[in-house]
C-alpha positions as CSV (number, residue, x, y, z in Angstrom):
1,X,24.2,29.8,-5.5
2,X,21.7,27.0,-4.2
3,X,18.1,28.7,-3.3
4,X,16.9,28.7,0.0
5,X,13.8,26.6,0.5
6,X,11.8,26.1,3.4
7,X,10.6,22.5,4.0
8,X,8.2,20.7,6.5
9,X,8.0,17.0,7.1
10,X,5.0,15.5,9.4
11,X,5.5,12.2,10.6
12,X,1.9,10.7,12.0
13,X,3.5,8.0,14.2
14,X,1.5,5.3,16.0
15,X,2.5,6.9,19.5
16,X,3.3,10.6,18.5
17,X,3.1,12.8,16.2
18,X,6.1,15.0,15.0
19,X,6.3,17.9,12.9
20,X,9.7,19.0,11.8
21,X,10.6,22.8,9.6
22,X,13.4,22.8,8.3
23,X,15.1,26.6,6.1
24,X,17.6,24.5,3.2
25,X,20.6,26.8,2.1
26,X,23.7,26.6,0.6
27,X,23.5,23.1,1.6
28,X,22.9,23.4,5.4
29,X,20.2,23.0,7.3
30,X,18.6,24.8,10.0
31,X,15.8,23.7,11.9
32,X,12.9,26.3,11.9
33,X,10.5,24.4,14.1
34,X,10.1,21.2,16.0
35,X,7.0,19.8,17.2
36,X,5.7,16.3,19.0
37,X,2.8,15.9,20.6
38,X,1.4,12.1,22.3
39,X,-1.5,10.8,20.4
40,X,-1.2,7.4,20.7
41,X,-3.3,6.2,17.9
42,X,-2.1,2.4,18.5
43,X,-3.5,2.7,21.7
44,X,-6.9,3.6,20.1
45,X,-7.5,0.5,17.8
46,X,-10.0,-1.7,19.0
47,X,-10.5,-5.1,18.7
48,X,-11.9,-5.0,15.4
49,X,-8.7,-3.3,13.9
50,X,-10.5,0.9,14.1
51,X,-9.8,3.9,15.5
52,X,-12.4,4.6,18.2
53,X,-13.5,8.4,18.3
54,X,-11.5,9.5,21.2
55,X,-8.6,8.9,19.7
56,X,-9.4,9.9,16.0
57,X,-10.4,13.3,17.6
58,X,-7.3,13.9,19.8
59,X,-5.5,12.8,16.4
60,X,-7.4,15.5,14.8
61,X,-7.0,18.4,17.1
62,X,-3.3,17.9,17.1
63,X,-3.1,18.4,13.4
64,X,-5.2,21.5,12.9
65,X,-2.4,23.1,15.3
66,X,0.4,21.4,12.9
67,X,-2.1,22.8,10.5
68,X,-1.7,26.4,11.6
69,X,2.1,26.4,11.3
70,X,1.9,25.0,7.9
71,X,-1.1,27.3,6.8
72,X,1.5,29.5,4.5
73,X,3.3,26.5,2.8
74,X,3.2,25.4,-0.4
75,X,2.1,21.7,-1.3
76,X,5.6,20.8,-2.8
77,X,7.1,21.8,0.6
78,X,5.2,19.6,2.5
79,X,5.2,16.3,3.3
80,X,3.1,14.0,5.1
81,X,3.6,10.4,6.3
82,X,1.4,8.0,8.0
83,X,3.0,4.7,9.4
84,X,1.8,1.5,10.9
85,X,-1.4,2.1,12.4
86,X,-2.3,4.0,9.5
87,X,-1.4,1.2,7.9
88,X,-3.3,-1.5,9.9
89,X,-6.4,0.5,10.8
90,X,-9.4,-0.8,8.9
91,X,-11.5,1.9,7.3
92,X,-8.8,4.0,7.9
93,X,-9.8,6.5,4.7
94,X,-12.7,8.1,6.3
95,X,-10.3,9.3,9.3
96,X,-7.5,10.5,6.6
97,X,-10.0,12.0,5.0
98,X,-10.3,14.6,8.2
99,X,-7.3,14.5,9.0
100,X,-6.2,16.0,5.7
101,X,-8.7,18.5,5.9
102,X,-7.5,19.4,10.0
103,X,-4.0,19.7,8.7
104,X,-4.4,21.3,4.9
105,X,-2.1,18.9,3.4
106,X,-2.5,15.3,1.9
107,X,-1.2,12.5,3.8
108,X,0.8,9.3,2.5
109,X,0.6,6.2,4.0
110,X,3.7,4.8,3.2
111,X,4.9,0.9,3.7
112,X,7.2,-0.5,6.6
113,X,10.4,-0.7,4.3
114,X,9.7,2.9,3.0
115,X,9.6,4.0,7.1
116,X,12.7,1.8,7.7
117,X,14.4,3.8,4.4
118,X,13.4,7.1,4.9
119,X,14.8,6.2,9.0
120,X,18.0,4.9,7.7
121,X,18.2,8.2,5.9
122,X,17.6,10.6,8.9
123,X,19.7,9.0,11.2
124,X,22.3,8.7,8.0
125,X,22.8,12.8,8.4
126,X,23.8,12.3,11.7
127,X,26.7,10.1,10.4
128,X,30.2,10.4,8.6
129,X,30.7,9.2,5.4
130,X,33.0,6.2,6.4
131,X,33.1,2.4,5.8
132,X,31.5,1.3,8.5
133,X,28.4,-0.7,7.8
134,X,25.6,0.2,10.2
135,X,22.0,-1.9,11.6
136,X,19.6,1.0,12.8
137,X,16.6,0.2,14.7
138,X,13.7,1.9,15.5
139,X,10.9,0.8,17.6
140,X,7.7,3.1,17.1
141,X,4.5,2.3,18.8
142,X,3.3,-0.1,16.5
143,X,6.1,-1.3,14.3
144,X,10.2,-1.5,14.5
145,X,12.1,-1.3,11.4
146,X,15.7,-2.3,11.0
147,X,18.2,-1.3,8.2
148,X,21.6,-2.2,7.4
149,X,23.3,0.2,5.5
150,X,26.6,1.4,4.6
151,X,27.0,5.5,4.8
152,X,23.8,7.1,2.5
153,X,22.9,3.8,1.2
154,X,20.4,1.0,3.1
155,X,20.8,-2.3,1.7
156,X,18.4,-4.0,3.6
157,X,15.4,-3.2,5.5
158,X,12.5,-4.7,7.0
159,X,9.5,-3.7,9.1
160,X,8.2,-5.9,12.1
161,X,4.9,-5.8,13.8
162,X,6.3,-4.7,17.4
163,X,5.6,-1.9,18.9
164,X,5.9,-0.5,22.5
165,X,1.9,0.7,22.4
166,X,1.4,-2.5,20.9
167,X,3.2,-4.7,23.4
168,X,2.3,-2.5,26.3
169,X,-1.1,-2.9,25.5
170,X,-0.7,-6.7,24.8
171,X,1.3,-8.0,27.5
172,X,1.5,-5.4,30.3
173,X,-2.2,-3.2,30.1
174,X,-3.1,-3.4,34.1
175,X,0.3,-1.7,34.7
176,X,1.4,-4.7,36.6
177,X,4.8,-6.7,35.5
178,X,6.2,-10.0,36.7
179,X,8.8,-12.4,35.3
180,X,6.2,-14.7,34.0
181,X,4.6,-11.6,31.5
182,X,7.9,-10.4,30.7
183,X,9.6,-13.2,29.3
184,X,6.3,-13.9,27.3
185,X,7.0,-10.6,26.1
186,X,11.0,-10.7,24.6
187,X,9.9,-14.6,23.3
188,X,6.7,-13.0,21.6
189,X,9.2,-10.5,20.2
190,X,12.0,-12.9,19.5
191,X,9.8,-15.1,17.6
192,X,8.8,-12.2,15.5
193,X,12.4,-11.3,14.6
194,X,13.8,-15.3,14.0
195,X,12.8,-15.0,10.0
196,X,15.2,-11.9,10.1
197,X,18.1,-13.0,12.2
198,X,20.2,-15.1,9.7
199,X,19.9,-13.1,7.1
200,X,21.0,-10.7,9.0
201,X,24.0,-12.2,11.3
202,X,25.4,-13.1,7.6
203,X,25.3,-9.0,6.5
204,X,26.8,-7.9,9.6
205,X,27.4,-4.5,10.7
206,X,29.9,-2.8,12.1
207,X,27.6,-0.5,14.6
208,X,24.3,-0.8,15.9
209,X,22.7,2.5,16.4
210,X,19.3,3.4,18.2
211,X,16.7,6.0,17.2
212,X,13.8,6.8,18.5
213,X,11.7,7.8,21.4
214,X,11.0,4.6,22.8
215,X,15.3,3.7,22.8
216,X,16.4,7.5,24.1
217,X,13.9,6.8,26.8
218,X,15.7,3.7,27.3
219,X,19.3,5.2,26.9
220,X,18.3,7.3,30.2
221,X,16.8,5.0,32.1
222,X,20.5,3.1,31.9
223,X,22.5,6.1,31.8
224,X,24.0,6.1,28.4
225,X,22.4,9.5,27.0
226,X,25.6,10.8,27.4
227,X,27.6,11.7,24.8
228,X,29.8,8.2,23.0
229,X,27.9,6.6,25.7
230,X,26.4,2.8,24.6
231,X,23.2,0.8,25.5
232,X,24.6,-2.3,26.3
233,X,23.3,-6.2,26.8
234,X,24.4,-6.5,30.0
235,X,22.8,-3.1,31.0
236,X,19.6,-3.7,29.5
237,X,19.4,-7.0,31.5
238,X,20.4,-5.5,34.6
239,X,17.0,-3.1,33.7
240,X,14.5,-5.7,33.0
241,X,15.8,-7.6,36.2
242,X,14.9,-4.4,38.2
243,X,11.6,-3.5,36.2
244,X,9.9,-6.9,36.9
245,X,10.9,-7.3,40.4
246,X,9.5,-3.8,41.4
247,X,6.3,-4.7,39.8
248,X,5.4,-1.1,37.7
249,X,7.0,0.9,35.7
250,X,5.7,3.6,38.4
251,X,7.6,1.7,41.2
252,X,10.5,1.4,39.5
253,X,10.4,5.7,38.6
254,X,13.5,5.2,35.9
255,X,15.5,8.2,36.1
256,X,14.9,10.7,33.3
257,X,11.4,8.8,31.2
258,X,8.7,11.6,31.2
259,X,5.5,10.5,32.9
260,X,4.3,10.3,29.3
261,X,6.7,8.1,28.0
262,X,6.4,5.6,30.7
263,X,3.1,4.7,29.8
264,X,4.4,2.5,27.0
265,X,8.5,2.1,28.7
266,X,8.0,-1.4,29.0
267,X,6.5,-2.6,26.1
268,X,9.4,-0.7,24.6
269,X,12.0,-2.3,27.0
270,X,10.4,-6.1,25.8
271,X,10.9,-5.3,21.8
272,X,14.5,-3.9,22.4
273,X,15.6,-7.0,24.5
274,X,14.5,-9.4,22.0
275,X,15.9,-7.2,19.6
276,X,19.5,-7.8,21.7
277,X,18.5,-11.1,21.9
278,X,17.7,-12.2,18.6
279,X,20.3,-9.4,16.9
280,X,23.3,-10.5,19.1
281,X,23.6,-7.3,19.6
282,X,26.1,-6.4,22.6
283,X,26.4,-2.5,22.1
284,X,23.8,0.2,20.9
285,X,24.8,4.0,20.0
286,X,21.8,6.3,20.1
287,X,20.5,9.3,17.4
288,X,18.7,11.8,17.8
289,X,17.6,11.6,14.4
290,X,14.6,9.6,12.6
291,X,11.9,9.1,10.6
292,X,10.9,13.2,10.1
293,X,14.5,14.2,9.4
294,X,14.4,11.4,6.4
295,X,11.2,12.8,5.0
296,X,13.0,16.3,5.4
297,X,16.1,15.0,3.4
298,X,13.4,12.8,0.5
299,X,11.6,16.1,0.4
300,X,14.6,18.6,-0.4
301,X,15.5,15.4,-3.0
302,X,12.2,15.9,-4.8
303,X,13.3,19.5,-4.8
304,X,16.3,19.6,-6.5
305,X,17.8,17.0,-8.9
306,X,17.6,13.8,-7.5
307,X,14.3,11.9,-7.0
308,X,14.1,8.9,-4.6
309,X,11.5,7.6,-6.9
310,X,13.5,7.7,-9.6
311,X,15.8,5.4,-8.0
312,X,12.7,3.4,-6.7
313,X,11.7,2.8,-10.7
314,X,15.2,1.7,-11.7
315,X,15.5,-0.7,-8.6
316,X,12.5,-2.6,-9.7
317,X,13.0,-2.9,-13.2
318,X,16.1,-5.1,-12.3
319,X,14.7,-6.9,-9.6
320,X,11.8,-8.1,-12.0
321,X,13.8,-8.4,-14.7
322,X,12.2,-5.5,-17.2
323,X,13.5,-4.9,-20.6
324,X,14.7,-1.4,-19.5
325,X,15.6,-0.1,-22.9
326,X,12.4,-0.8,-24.7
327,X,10.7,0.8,-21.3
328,X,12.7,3.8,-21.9
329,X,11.8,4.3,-25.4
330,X,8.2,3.8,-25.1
331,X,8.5,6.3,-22.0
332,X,10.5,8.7,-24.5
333,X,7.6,8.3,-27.1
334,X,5.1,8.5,-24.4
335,X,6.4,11.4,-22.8
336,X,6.6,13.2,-26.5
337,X,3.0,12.4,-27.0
338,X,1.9,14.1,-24.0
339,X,3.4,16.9,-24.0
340,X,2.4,17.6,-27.5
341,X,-1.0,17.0,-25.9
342,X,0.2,19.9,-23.3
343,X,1.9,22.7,-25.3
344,X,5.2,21.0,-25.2
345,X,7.9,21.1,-22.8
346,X,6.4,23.8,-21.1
347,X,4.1,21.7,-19.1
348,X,6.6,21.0,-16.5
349,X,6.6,25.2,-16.0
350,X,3.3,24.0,-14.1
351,X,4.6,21.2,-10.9
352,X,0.9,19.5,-11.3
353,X,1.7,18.8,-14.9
354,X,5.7,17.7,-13.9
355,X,4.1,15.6,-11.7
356,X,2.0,13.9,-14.4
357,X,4.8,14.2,-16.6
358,X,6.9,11.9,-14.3
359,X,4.5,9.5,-13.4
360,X,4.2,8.6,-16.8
361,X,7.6,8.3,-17.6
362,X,7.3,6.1,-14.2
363,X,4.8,4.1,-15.2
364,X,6.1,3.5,-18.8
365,X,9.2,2.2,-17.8
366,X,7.3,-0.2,-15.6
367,X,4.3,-1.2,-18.0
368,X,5.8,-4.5,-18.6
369,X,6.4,-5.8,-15.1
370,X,3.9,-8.3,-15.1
371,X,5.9,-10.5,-17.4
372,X,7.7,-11.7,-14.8
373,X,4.6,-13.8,-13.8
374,X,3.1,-14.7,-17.5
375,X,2.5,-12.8,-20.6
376,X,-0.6,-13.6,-20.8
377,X,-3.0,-10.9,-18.3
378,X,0.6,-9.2,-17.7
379,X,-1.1,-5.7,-17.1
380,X,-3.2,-7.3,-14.2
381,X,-0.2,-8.8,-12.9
382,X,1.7,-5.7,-13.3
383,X,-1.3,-3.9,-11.5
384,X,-0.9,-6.7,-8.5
385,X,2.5,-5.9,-8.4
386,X,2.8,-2.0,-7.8
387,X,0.1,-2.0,-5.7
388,X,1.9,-4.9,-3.6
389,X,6.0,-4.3,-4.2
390,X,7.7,-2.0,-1.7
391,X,9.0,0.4,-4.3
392,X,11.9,3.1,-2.7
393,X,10.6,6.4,-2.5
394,X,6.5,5.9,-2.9
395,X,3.7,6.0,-0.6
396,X,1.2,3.2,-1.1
397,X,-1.4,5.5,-2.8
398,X,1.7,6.4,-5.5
399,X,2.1,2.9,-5.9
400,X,-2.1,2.5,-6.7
401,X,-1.5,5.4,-9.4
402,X,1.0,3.3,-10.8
403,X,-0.8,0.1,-10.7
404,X,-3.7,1.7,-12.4
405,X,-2.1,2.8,-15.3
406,X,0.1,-0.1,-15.7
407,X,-3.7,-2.0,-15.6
408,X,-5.0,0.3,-18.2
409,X,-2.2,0.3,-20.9
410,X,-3.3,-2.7,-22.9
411,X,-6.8,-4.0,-23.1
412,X,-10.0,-2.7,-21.9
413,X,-10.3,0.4,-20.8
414,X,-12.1,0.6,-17.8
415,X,-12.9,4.0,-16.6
416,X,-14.2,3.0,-13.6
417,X,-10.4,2.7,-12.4
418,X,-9.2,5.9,-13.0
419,X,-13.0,7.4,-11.6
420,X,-11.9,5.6,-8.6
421,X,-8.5,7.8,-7.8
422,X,-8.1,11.0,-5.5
423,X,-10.1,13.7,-7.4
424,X,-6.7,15.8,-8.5
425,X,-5.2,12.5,-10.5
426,X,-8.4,11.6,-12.6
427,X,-8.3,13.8,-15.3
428,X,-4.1,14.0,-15.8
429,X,-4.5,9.8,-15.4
430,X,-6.9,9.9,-18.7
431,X,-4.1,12.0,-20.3
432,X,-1.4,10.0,-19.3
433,X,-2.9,6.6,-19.8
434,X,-4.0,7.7,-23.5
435,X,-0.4,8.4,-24.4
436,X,1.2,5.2,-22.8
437,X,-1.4,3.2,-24.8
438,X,-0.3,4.7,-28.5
439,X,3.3,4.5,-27.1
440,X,3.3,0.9,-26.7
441,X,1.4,0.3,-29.8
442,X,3.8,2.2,-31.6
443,X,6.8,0.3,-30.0
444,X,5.3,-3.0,-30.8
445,X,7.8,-4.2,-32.9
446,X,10.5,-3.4,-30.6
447,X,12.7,-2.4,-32.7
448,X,15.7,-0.1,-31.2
449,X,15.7,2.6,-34.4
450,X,12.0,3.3,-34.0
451,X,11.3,7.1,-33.1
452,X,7.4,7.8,-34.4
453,X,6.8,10.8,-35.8
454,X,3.3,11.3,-34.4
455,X,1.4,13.9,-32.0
456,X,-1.9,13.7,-30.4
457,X,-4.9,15.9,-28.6
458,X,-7.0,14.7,-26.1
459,X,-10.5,16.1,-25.3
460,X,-14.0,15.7,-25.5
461,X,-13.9,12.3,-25.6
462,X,-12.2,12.2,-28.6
463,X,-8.2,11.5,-28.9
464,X,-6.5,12.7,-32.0
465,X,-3.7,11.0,-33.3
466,X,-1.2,12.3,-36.3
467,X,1.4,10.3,-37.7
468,X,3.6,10.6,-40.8
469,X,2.1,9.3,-43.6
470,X,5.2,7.4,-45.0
471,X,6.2,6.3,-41.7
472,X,3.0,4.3,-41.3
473,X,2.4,3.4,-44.9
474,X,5.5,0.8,-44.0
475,X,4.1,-0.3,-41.2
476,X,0.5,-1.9,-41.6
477,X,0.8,-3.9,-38.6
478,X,1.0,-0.2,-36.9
479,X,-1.7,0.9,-38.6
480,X,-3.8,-2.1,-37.8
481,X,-2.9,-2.1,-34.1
482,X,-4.2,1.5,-34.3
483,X,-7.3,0.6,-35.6
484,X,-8.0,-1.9,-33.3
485,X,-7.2,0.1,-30.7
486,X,-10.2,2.3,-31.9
487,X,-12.0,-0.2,-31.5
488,X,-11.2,-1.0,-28.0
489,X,-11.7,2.6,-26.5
490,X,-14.9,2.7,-28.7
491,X,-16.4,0.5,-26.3
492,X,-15.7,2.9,-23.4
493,X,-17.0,5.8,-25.1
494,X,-14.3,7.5,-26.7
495,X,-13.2,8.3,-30.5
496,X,-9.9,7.7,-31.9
497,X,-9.2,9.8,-34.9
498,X,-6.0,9.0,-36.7
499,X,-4.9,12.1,-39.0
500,X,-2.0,10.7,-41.6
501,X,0.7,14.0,-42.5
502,X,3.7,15.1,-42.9
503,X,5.7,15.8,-39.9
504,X,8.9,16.8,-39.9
505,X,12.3,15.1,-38.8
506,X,10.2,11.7,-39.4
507,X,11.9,7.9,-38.4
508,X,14.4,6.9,-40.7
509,X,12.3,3.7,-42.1
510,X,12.8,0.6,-40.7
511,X,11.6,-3.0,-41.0
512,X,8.5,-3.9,-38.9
C-alpha cells in the first residue's frame, strides 16, 4: 500500500500568491488547504525593472502567514516557485533572500516554459486520458504561457511577455478605456503572439482550454462559468465592445469579477482577445486547475519513482545530440566513486546526499553538451548552455548547479565557482565535481568494456585515488592523464594522491 504523504506547493505569481496542501494516498488526492492572497508584485516594478518597498513588504507579510501553515513540513514536501516578475526583477536576490527567510522554505525561480509545463500538468488532472490534443492558456499578471499537449504529455510550450498587471498598467493605468487604447492593446498583444501562431495553427488542437484567474474572471463576466459552458469569439467581442464604450471597468460593473480582480480585468480582457485573435481560437473551456496543482503533481513525482528531471536530462541529451551511452558510463563510474567517497550506497539513506547523488549522475550525463558548439572550450559552452536551455523539470538555480559542474569537469578548477553557490551545495559540489573529473579521465578512451576498478576519499584538501594496479599498468595514457590532473588541481590548492592495489572484481583488460 502507497504511503500517505502530505505535500504543499507555493506558487509566487506576479498578481497573487497561491498556496495549495495537498494529503497523497492510495493515489488520490485531497486538498488540505488552499490559500491566495493579491500581492501584485508586477504592479510594483518600477521603471528601472525593481521591486519598490511597498510591494516587497506586502510580498513579505503574506508569506510569513504561508509560512505559519508550513512551519511543521519538511523541505522535501515543499515546494516553492517564483514566476515572471521574479524572473524580470533586477536585483531580485536580495528580496528572495527575505522572502525565504518570511516563508522558511527556499524558493525556485523557474523559466516560462517550466511555468507553461508544470500548467499543462495541473490543468492535465482535470482531464481524461483521451486523444484529444489540447492548447492551454494561461494569462498571469506578467506572462501567458501556452501548451499543446496531448493527455499527460506537453509537446509544445512557450512563455510570452503579457500579462494583465502588465497591460493594465501599460495601456489602461488612469482607469479610463476608449477604442483608440484598446485596440493598441489586442495589436500590442497580437504582435507579441505572431512568432507563435504558425507554428502553432500547423500543431492544431482539438480543445482550447482556459486557466487561470485572469480567464475565470472572464468566463463570468460572459456567463460561461457554468458547467460545459464555453468562452467564445463572438462573446468576447460583444465584451470588449461594451467595456470601451462604458469607459471603466467600474462603469461597466461585469457581473461576478471581485472588486479585486477588476483592478487588472482589462489588461486581462486585451491579452485574451489577441490571444483569440492571433490563435483563431473560436471556443475556450475553462479549469479550475493551474500552475500550483502542477507543482503539487512534480512534487509527489520527486516523491516516488518518477523524476521530471530525469526526463528533463534525457530530453536534452537528444536535442543536443550527446553521446548518451558514454554519458551513462562515466555517470555509472562517477556515481561509484562518490559513493565510495560516502560509505557506499547508503548515502541516499540521507535525501541531502540523494540529492547530490542525482545531480551528479545529472550532470555526468550532460558533461559533454558543449560539443554541440565546438570541442574546443566545450565545458564553457556546456556551462552557457545549462544555465541558458529550458530543461523540463528544473528551476533556473538547478540549472546554475548544473552549469557549474559541467564548467568545472575539465580544466581549471576554479573554486571561486563553486564558493559562489547557495551555502548548502558548496561543500557536496566539491565532492561531486571531484568524482566527475576522475570519471571522465578514466572514460577517456571510450571504450564500451571499461568498468575502473578504483575508489577515492575526499578531504582536507587532499583527494585519494585507488586503482588496481594491473588495470592501470595497461593503461599509461590513464595513468598519465592522472598525473596531469595532479597537476591541474595543484594549482588550486589541492593534493591528488594516487594509491595503486588490488581491488577486487577488477575490468577485464582492454585496449586503450
Amino acid at each position: 500500500m502507497t504511503p500517505s504523504v502530505t505535500v504543499a506547493a507555493v506558487d509566487l505569481g506576479s498578481n497573487s500568491f497561491h498556496m495549495l496542501v495537498v494529503r497523497s494516498e492510495q493515489g488520490q488526492r485531497r486538498v488540505l488547504d488552499r490559500i491566495k492572497e493579491s500581492v501584485r508584485l508586477a504592479g510594483g516594478l518600477s521603471a528601472d525593472g525593481r521591486l519598490d518597498e511597498e510591494t516587497q513588504q506586502r510580498a513579505l507579510d503574506c508569506l510569513a502567514r504561508f509560512g505559519q501553515r508550513l512551519a511543521q513540513f519538511d523541505a522535501t514536501r515543499v515546494r516553492v516557485v517564483g514566476t515572471n516578475t521574479l524572473r524580470q526583477a533586477r536585483g531580485a536576490g536580495q528580496f528572495i533572500a527575505r522572502a525565504e527567510a518570511a516563508l522558511g522554505h527556499p524558493i525556485e525561480i523557474i523559466y516560462g516554459v517550466e511555468e507553461a509545463r508544470l500548467i499543462y500538468a495541473g490543468v492535465a488532472e482535470d482531464l481524461d486520458a483521451g486523444a484529444a490534443q489540447r492548447l492551454v492558456v494561461d494569462i498571469g499578471g506578467g506572462s501567458t504561457e501556452l501548451v499543446i499537449g496531448r493527455g499527460p504529455q506537453a509537446y509544445r510550450a512557450e512563455s510570452v511577455a503579457l500579462g494583465a498587471v502588465t497591460y493594465t498598467a501599460r495601456f489602461f493605468a488612469s482607469g479610463k478605456i476608449d477604442k483608440s487604447s484598446w485596440k493598441a492593446a489586442v495589436t500590442e498583444a497580437r504582435l507579441a503572439l505572431e512568432p507563435l501562431a504558425y507554428d502553432y495553427g500547423e500543431l492544431g488542437w482539438d480543445v482550447a482550454i482556459g486557466a487561470s484567474g485572469s480567464i475565470k474572471s472572464i468566463a463570468r463576466a460572459v456567463g460561461a462559468d457554468g458547467p460545459g459552458e464555453l468562452i467564445t469569439g463572438d462573446a468576447l467581442e460583444k465584451l470588449a465592445r461594451r467595456l470601451y464604450k462604458a469607459g471603466s471597468v467600474e462603469k461597466l460593473s461585469p457581473d461576478g469579477v471581485s472588486a479585486e480582480r477588476r483592478a487588472i480585468f482589462a489588461g486581462g480582457l486585451a491579452v485574451l482577445v489577441g490571444v483569440f485573435e492571433s490563435l483563431g481560437i473560436q471556443a475556450m473551456q475553462v479549469s479550475d486547475k493551474a500552475l500550483r496543482e502542477g507543482v503539487i503533481s512534480d512534487l509527489l513525482g520527486r516523491l516516488s519513482a518518477h523524476d521530471s528531471r530525469d526526463d528533463g536530462v534525457d530530453d536534452a541529451a537528444r536535442r543536443f545530440v550527446i553521446d548518451r551511452e558514454h554519458g551513462r558510463r562515466v555517470a555509472d563510474t562517477a556515481t561509484r566513486l562518490w559513493r565510495s567517497g560516502h560509505g557506499g550506497d547508503a548515502a541516499d539513506d540521507d535525501n541531502g546526499l540523494a540529492e547530490a547523488a542525482r545531480v551528479l549522475r545529472w550532470a555526468a550525463m550532460l558533461h559533454e553538451i558543449g560539443l554541440v558548439v565546438a570541442h574546443r572550450a566545450y565545458h564553457k559552452h556546456g556551462e552557457y548552455l545549462l544555465d541558458n536551455a529550458d530543461i523540463r523539470g528544473f528551476s533556473q538555480a538547478d540549472q546554475h548547479l548544473l552549469a557549474t559542474i559541467v564548467r568545472l569537469h575539465r580544466g581549471r578548477f576554479r573554486t571561486e565557482l563553486i564558493d559562489a553557490l547557495p551555502p548548502v551545495w558548496q561543500s557536496r559540489t566539491w565532492d561531486i565535481v571531484l568524482a566527475l573529473r576522475i570519471a571522465v579521465i578514466l572514460h577517456r578512451g571510450r571504450n564500451p568494456a571499461t568498468r575502473p576498478p578504483v575508489t577515492f576519499t575526499h578531504g582536507d584538501k587532499k583527494l585519494t585515488v585507488s586503482i588496481d594496479t594491473e588495470w592501470l599498468a595497461q593503461r599509461p595514457l590513464t595513468r598519465t592523464d592522472l598525473e596531469h590532473e595532479g597537476e591541474r588541481l595543484a594549482k588550486a590548492g589541492l593534493t591528488l594522491d594516487l594509491v595503486e592495489t588490488t581491488i577486487p572484481e577488477a575490468a577485464t583488460p582492454v585496449r586503450q
